[in-house]
C-alpha positions as CSV (number, residue, x, y, z in Angstrom):
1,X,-14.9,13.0,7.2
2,X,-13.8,9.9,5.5
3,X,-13.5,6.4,7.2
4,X,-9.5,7.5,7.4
5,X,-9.7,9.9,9.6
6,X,-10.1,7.6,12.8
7,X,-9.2,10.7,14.9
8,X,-11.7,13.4,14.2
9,X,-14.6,10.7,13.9
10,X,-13.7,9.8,18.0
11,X,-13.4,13.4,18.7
12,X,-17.2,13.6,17.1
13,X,-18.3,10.1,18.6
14,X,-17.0,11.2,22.5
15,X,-18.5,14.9,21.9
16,X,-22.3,13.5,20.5
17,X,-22.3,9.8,22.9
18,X,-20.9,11.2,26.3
19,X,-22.8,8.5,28.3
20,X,-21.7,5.7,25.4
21,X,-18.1,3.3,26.8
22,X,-16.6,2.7,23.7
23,X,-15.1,0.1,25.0
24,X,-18.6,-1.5,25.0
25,X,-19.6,-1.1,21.3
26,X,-19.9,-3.8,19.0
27,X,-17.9,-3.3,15.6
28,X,-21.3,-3.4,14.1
29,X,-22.9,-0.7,16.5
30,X,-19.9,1.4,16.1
31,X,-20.3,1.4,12.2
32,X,-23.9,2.5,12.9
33,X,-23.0,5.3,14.9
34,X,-19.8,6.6,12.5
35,X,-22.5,6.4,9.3
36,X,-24.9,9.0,11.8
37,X,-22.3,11.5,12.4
38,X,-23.5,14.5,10.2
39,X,-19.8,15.2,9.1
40,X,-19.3,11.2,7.6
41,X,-19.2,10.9,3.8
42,X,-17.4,8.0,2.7
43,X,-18.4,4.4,1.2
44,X,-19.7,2.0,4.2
45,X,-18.1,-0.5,1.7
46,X,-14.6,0.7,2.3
47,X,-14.7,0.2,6.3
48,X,-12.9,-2.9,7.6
49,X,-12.1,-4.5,11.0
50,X,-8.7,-2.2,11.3
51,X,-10.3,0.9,10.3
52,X,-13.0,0.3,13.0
53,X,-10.1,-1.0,15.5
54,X,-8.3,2.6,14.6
55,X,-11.2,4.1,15.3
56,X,-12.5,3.1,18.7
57,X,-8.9,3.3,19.9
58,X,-8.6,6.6,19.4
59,X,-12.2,7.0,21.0
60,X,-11.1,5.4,23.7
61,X,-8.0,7.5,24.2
62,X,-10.1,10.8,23.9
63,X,-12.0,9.9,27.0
């Protein structure tokens, strides 16, 4: 997965952190926790403030 795929990374972050409200997570934590996902192979260096935004949107809206 690449930092563009906001969807399938929050489909991976509800199924591994059941107990975890992304509504709760920091922008830095939720880096952390996208650069752990076995799947995740892109650049740290390309992830901004939107891409994390897209991101724990779409995690919210899988929960």
């Amino acid at each position: 997965m690449k930092w563009t795929d906001s969807l399938d990374i929050a489909i991976e972050l509800a199924d591994r952190y059941p107990e975890v409200d992304p509504r709760t997570v920091r922008f830095t934590e939720l880096m952390d926790l996208v650069l752990a996902l076995d799947d995740f192979d892109d650049d740290p260096k390309r992830c901004g403030e939107k891409i994390l935004e897209a991101i724990q949107q779409a995690w919210i809206d899988e929960i």
